[in-house]
Structures are given as C-alpha cells and as structure tokens.
C-alpha positions as CSV (number, residue, x, y, z in Angstrom):
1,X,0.0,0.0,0.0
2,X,1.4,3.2,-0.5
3,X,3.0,5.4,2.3
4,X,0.6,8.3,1.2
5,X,-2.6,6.3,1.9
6,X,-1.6,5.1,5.2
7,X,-1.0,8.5,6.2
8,X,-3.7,9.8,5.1
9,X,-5.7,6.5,7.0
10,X,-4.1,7.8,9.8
11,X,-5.6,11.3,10.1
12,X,-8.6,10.3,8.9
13,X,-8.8,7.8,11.5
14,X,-7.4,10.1,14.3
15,X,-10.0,12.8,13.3
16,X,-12.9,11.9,15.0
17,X,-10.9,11.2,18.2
18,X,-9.0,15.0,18.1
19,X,-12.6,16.7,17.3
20,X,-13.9,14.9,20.5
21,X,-11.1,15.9,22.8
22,X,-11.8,19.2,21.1
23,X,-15.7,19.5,22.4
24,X,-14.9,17.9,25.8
25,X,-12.0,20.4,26.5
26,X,-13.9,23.4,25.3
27,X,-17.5,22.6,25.4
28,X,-19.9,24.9,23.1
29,X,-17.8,27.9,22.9
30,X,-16.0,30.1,20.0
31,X,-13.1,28.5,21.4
32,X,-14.5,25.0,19.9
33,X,-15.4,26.7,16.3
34,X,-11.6,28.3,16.3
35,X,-9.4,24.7,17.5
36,X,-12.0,23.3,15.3
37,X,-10.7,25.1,11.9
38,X,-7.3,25.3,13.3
39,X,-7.4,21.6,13.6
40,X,-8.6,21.2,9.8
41,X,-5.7,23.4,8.7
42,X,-3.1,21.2,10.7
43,X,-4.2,18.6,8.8
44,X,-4.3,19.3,5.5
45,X,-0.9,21.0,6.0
46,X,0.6,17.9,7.6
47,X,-0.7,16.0,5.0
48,X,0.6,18.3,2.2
49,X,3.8,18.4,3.7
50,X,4.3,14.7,4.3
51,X,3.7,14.3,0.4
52,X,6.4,17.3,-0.8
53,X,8.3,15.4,1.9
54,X,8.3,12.1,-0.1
55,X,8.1,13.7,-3.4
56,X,10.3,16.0,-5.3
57,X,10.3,19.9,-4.3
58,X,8.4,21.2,-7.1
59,X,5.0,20.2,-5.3
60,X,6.0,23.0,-3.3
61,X,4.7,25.2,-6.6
62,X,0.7,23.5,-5.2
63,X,1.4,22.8,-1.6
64,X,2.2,26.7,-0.3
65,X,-0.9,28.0,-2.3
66,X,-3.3,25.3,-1.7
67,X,-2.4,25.1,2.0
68,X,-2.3,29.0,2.3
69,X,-6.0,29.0,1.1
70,X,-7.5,26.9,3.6
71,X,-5.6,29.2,6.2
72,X,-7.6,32.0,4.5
73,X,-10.8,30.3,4.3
C-alpha cells in the first residue's frame, strides 16, 4: 500500500478522536469553532507536507498555495 494512503488513513482515523477531545475540552464555545478550523488546517498542511516530503520539491509550486487558502478560508 502506499505510504501516502496510510497517512492519510491515519488522520482520517485520528479525526474523529482530536474533534472529540476538542468539544470535551472546550465545550460549546467560540473557542470550539476556532481549534476546530485550526485543527482542519493542521491537517491538510501535515498531509501536504508529508507528500512534498516524499516527493520531489516542485509540489511545493501546489502545496504553499493550496495550504495557504485553507488558512484563508
């Protein structure tokens, strides 16, 4: 299997459990909403970065865009 799917099995599986820790910790607050999207953006740049990791640098031409919109959004 390739190295990319089992990372990417590996956030998708730790996902549920980091947004449950998330609503325990800060219950129904703004708080929540904000660690909510910051957690979203730590994963799709950890995932970008693990494949320019693995990969040659010129991904790094789709991953600092791409991971810079999702910050912006």
């Amino acid at each position: 299997m390739s190295d990319h799917l089992i990372f990417l099995g590996a956030l998708i599986i730790s996902f549920p459990a980091a947004l449950y820790i998330i609503y325990k910790v800060f219950g129904d607050s703004i708080l929540r909403t904000i660690m909510n999207l910051t957690l979203v953006l730590t994963y799709f740049t950890s995932f970008v970065s693990y494949v320019v990791g693995h990969s040659s640098l010129i991904n790094m031409l789709w991953s600092f865009p791409s991971a810079f919109g999702v910050g912006v959004i």
